[in-house]
N, CA, C and O atoms as a printed pandas DataFrame, in Angstrom:
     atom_number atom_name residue_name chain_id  residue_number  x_coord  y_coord  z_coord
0              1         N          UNK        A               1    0.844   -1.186    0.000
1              2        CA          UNK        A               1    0.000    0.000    0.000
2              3         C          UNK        A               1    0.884    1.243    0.000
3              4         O          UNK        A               1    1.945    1.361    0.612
4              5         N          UNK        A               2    0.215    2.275   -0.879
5              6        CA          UNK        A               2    0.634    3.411   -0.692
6              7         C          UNK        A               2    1.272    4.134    0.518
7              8         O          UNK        A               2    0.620    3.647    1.441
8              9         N          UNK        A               3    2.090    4.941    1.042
9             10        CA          UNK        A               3    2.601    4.970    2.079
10            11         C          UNK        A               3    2.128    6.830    2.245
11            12         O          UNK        A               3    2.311    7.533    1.251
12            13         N          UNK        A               4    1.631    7.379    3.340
13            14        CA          UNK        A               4    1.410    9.037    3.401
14            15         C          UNK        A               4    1.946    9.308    4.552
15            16         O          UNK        A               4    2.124    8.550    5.506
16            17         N          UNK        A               5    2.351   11.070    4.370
17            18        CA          UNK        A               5    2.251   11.510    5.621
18            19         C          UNK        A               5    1.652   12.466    5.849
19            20         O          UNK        A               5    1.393   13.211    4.904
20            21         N          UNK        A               6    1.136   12.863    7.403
21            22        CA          UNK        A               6    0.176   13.697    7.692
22            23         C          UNK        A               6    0.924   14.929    8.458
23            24         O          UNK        A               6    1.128   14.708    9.651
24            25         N          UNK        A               7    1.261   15.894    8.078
25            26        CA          UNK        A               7    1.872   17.264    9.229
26            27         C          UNK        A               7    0.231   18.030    9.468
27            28         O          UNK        A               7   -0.608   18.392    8.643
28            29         N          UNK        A               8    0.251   18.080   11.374
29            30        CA          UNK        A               8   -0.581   18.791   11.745
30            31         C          UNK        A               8   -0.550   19.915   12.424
31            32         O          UNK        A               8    0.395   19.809   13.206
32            33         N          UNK        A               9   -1.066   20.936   12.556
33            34        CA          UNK        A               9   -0.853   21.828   13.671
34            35         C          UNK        A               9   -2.058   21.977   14.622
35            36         O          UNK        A               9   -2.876   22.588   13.935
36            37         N          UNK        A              10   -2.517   21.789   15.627
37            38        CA          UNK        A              10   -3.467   21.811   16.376
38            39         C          UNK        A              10   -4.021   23.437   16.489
39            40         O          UNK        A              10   -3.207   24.356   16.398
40            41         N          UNK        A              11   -5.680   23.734   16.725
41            42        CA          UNK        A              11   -6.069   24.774   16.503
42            43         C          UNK        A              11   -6.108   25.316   18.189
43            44         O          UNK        A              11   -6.600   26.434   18.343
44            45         N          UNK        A              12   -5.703   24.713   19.234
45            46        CA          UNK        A              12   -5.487   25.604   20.291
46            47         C          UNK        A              12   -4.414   24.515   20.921
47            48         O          UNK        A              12   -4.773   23.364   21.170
48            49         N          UNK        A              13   -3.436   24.851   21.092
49            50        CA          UNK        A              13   -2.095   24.308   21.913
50            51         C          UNK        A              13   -2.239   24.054   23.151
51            52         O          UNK        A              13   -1.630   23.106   23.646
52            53         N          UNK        A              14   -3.212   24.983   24.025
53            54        CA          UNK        A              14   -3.078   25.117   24.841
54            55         C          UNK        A              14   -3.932   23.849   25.205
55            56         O          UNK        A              14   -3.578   23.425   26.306
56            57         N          UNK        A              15   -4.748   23.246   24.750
57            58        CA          UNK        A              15   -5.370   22.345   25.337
58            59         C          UNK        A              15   -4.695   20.860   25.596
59            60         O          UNK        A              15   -5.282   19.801   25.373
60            61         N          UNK        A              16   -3.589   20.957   26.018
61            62        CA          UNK        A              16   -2.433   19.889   26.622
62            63         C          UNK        A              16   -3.150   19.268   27.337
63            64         O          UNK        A              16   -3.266   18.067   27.090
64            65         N          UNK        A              17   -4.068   19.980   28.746
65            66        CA          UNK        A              17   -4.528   18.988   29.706
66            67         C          UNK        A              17   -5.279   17.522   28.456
67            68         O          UNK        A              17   -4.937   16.344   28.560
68            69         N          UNK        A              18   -6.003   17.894   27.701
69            70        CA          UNK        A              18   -7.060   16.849   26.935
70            71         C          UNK        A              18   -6.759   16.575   25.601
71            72         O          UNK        A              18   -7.642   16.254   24.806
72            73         N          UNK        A              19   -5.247   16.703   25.203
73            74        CA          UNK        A              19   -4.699   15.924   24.057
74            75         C          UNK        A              19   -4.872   14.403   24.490
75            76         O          UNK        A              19   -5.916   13.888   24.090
76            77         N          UNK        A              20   -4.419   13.974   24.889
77            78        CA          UNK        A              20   -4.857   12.499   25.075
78            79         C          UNK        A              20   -6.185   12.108   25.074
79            80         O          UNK        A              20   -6.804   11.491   24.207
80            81         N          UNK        A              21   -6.455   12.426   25.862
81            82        CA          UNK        A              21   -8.558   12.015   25.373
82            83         C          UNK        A              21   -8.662   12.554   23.528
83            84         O          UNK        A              21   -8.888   11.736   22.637
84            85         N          UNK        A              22   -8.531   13.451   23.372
85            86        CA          UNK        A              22   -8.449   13.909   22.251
86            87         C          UNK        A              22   -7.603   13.174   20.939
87            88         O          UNK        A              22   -7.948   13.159   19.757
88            89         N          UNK        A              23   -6.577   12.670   21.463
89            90        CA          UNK        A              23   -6.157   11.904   20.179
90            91         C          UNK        A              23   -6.857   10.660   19.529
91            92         O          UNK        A              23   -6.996   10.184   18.402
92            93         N          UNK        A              24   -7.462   10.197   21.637
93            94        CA          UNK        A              24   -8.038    9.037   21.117
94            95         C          UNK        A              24   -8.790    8.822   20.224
95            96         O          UNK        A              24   -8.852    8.047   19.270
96            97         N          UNK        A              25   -9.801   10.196   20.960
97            98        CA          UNK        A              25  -11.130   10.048   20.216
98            99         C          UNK        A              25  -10.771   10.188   18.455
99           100         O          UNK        A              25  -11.321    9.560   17.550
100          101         N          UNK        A              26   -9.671   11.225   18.336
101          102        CA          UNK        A              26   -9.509   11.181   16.695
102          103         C          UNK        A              26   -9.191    9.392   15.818
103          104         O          UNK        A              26   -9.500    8.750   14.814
104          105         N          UNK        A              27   -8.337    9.300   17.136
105          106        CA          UNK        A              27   -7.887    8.071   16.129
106          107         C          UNK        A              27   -8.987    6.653   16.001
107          108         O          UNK        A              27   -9.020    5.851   15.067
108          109         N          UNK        A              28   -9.907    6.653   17.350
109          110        CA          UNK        A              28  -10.888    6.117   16.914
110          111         C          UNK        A              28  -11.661    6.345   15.556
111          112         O          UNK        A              28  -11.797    5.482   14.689
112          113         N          UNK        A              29  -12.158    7.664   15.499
113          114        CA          UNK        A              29  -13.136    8.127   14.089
114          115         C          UNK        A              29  -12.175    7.839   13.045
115          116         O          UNK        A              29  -12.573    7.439   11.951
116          117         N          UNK        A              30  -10.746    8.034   13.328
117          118        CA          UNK        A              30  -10.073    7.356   11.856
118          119         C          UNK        A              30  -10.222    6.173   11.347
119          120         O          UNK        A              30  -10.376    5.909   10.154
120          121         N          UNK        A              31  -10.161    5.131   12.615
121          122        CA          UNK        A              31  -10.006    4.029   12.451
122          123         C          UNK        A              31  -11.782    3.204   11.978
123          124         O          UNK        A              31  -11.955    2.238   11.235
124          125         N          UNK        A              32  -12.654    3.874   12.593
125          126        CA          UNK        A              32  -13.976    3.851   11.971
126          127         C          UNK        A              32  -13.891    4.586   10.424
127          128         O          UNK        A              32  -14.313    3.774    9.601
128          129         N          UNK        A              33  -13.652    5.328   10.049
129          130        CA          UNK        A              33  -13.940    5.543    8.682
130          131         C          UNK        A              33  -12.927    5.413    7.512
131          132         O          UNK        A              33  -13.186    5.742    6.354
132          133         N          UNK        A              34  -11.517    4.800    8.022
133          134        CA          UNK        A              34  -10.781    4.512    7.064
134          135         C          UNK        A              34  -10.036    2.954    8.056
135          136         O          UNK        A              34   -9.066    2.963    8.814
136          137         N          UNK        A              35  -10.822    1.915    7.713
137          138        CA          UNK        A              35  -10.435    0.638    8.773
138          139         C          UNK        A              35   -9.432    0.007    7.640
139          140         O          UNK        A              35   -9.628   -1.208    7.657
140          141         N          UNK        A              36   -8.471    0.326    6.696
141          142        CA          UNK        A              36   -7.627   -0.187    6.317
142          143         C          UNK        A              36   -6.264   -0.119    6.758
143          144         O          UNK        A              36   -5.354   -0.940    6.634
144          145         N          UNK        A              37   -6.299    1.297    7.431
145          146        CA          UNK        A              37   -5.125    1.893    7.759
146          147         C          UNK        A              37   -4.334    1.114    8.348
147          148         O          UNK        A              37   -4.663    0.020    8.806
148          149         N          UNK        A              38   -3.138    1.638    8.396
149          150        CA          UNK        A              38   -1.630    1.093    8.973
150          151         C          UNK        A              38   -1.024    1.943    9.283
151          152         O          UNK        A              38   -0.537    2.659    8.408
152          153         N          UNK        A              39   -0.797    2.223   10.666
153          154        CA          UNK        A              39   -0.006    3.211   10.828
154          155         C          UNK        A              39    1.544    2.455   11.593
155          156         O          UNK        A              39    1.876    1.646   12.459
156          157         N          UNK        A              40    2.193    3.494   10.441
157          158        CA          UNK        A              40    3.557    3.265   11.159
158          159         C          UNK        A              40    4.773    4.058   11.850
159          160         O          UNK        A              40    5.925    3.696   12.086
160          161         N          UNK        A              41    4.036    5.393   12.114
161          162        CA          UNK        A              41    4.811    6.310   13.185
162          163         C          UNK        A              41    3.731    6.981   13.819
163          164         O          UNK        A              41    2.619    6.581   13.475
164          165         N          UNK        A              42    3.763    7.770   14.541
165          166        CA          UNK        A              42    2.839    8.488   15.131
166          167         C          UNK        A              42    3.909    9.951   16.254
167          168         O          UNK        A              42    3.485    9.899   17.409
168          169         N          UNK        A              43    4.948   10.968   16.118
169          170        CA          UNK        A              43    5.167   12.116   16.061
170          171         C          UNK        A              43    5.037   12.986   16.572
171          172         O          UNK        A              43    4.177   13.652   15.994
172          173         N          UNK        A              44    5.715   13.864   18.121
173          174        CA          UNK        A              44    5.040   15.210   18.203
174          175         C          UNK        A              44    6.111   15.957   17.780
175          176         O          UNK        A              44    7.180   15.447   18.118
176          177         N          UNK        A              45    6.224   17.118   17.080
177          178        CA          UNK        A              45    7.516   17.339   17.110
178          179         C          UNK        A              45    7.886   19.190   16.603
179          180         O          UNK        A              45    7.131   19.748   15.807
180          181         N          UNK        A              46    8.664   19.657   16.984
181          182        CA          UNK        A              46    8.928   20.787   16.449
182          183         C          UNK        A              46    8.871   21.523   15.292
183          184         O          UNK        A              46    8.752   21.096   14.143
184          185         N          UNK        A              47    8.985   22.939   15.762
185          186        CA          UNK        A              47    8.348   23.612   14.251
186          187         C          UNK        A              47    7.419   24.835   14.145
187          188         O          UNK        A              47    7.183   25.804   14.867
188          189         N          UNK        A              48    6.707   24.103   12.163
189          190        CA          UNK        A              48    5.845   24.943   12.040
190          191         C          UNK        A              48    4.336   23.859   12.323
191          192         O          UNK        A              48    3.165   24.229   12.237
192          193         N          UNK        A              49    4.711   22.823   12.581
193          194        CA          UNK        A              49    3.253   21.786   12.969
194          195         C          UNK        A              49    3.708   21.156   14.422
195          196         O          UNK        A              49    4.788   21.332   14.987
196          197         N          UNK        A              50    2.721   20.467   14.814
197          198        CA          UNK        A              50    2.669   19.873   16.271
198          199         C          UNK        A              50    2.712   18.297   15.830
199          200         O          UNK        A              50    3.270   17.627   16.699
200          201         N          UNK        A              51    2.292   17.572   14.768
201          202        CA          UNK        A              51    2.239   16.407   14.857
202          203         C          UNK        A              51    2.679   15.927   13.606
203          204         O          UNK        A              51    2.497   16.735   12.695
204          205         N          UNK        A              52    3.345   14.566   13.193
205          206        CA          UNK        A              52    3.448   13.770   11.927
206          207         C          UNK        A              52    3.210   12.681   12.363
207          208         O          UNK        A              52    3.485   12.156   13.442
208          209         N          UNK        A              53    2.654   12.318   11.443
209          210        CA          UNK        A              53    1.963   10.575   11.073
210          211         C          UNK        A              53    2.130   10.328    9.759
211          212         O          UNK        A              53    1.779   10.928    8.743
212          213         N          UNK        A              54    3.084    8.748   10.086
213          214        CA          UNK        A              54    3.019    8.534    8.842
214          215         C          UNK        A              54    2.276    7.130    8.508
215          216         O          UNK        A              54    2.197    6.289    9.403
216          217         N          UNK        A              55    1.787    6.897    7.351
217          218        CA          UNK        A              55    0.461    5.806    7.293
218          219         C          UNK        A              55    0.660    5.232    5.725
219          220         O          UNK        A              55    1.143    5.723    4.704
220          221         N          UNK        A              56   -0.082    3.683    6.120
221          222        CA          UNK        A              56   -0.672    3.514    4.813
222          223         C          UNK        A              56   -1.806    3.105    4.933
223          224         O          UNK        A              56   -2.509    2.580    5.797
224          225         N          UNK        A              57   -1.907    3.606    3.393
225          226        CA          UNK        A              57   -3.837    3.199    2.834
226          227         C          UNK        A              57   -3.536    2.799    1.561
227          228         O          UNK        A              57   -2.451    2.974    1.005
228          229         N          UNK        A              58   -4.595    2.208    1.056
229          230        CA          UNK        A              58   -4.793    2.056   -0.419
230          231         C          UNK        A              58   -4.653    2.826   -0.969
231          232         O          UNK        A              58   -3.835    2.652   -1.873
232          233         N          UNK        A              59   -5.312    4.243   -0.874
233          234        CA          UNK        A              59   -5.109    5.028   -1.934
234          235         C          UNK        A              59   -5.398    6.585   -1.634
235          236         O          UNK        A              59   -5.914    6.812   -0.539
236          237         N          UNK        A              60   -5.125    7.693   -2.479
237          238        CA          UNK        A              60   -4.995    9.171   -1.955
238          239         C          UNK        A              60   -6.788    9.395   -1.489
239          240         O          UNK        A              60   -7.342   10.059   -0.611
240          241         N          UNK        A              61   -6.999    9.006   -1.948
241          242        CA          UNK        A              61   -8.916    9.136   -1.609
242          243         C          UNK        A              61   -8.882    8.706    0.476
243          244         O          UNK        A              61   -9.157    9.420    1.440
244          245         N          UNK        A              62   -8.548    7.663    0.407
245          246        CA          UNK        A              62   -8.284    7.276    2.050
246          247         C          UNK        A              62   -7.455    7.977    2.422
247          248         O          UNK        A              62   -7.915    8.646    3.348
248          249         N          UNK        A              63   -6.277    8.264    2.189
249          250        CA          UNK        A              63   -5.433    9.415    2.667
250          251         C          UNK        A              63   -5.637   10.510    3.021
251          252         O          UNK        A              63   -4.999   11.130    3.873
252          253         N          UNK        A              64   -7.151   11.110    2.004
253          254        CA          UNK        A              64   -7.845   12.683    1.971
254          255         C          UNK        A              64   -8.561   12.025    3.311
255          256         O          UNK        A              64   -8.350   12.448    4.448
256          257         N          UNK        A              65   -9.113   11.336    3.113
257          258        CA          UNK        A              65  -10.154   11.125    4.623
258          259         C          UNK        A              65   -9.464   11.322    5.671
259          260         O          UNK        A              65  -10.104   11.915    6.539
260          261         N          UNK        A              66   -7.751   10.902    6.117
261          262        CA          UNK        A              66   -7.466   11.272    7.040
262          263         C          UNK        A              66   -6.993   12.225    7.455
263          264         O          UNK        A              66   -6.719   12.215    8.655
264          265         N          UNK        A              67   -6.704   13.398    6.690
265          266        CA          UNK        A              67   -6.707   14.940    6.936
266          267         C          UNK        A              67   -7.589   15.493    6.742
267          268         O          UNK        A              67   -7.615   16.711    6.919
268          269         N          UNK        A              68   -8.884   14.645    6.204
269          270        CA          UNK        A              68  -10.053   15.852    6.621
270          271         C          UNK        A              68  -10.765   15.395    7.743
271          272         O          UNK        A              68  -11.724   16.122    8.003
272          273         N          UNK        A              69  -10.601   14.312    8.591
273          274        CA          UNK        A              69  -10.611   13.873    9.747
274          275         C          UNK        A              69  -10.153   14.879   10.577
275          276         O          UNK        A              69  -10.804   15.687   11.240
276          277         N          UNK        A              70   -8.684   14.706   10.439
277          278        CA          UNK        A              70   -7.727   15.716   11.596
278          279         C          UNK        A              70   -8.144   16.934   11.368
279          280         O          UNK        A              70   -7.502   17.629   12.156
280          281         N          UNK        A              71   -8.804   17.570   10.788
281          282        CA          UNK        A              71   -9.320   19.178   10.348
282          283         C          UNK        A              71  -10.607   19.225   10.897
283          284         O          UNK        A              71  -11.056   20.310   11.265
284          285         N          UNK        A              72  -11.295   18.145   11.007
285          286        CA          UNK        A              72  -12.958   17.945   11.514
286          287         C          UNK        A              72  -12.308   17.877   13.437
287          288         O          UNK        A              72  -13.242   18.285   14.126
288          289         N          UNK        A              73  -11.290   17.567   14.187
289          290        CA          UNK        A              73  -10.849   16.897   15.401
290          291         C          UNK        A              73  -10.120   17.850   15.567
291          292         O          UNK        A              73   -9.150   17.499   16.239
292          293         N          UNK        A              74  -10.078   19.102   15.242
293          294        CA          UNK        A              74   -9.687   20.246   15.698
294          295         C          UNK        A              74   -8.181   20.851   15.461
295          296         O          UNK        A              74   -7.516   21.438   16.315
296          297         N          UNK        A              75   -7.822   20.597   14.207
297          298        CA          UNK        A              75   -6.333   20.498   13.755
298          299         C          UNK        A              75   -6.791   22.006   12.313
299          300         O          UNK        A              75   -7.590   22.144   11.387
300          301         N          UNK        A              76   -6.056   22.533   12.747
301          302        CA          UNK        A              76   -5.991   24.418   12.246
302          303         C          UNK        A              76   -5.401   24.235   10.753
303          304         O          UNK        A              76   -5.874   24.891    9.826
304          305         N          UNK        A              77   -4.422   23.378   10.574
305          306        CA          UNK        A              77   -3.656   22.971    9.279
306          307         C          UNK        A              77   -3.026   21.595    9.420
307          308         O          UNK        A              77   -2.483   21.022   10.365
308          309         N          UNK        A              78   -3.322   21.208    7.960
309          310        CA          UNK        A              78   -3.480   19.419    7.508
310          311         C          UNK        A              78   -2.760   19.511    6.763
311          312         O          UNK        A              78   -3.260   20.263    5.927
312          313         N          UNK        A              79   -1.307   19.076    6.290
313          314        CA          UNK        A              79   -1.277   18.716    4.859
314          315         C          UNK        A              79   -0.587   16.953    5.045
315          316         O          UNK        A              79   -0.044   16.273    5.916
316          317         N          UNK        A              80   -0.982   16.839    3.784
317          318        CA          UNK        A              80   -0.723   14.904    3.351
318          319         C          UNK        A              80    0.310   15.270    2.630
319          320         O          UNK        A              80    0.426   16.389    2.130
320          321         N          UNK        A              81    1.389   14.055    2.498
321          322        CA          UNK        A              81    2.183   14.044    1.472
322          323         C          UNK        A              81    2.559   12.497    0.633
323          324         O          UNK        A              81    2.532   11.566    1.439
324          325         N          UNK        A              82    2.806   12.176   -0.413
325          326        CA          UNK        A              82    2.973   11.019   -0.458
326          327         C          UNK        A              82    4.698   10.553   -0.047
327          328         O          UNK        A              82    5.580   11.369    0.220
328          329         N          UNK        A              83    4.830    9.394   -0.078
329          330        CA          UNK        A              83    6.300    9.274    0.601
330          331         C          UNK        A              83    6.477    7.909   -0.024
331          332         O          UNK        A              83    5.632    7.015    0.022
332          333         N          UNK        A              84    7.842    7.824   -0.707
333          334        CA          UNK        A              84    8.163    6.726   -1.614
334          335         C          UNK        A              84    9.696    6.263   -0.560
335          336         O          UNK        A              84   10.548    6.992   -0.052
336          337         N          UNK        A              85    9.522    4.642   -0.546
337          338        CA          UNK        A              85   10.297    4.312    0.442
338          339         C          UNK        A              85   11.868    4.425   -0.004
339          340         O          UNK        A              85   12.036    3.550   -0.853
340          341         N          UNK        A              86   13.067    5.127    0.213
341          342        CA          UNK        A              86   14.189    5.203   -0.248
342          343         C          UNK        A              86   14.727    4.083   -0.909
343          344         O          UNK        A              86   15.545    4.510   -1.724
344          345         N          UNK        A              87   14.676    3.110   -0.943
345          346        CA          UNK        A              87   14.873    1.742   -1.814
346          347         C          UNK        A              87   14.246    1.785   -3.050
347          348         O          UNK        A              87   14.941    1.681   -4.060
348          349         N          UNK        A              88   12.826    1.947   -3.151
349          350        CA          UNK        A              88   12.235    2.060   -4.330
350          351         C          UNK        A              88   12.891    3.199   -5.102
351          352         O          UNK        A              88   13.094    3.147   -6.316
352          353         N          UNK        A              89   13.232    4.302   -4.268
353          354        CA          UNK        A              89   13.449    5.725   -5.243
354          355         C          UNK        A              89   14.803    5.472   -5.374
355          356         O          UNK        A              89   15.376    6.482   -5.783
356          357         N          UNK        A              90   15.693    4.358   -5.160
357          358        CA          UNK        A              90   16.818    4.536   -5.813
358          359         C          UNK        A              90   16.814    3.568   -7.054
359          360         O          UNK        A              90   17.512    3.708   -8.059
360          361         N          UNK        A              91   15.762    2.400   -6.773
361          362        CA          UNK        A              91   15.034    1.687   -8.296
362          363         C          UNK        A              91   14.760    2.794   -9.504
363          364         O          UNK        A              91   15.081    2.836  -10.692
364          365         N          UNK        A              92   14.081    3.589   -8.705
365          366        CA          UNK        A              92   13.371    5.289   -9.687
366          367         C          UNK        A              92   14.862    5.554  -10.660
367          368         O          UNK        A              92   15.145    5.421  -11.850
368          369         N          UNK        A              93   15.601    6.002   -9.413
369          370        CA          UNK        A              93   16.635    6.554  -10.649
370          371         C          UNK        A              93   17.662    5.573  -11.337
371          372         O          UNK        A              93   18.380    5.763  -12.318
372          373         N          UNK        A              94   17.495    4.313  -10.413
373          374        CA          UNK        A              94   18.398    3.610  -11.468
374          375         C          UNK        A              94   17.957    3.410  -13.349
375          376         O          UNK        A              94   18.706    3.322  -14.323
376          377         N          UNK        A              95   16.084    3.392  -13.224
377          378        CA          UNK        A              95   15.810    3.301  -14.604
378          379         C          UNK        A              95   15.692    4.364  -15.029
379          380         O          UNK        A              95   14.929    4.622  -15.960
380          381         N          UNK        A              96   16.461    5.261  -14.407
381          382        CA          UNK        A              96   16.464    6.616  -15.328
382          383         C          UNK        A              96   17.827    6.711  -16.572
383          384         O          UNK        A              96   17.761    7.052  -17.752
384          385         N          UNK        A              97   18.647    6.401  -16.006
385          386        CA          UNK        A              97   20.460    5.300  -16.393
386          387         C          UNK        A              97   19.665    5.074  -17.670
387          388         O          UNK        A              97   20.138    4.392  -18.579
């Protein structure tokens, strides 16, 4: 499966006490409306965002669901990216040769 990542920034910081209740509940509704997923990092980290996740799904359509999830769960800015595993992208340029 396709592999994504998610950079988030949360729409009030300050609500530290109830990030945890809060993630749950997100990652529940993820896991209800995109039950293919795979996640294989999960991220808090410095910057211009508060969170990365990186995931797979089948396809950019499931991927959109999970940043418009995190945008519905109170996240100010979403972006997805796709992410090609460094092995494959050195396949990429070898058939470029």
């Amino acid at each position: 499966m396709p592999i994504y990542i998610l950079a988030t920034k949360l729409q009030n910081p300050d609500l530290v006490k109830k990030r945890k209740e809060q993630g749950e509940k997100w990652l529940k509704l993820v896991r209800e409306k995109v039950p293919d997923i795979k996640w294989i990092a999960h991220y808090a980290i410095l910057g211009p965002y508060d969170f990365l996740d990186v995931f797979e799904v089948k396809n950019e359509k499931e991927a959109a669901k999970v940043s418009l999830l995190s945008r519905s769960a109170g996240a100010t800015l979403a972006e997805s990216w796709t992410a090609i595993p460094y092995t494959e992208f050195l396949e990429l340029a070898e058939d470029l040769k």
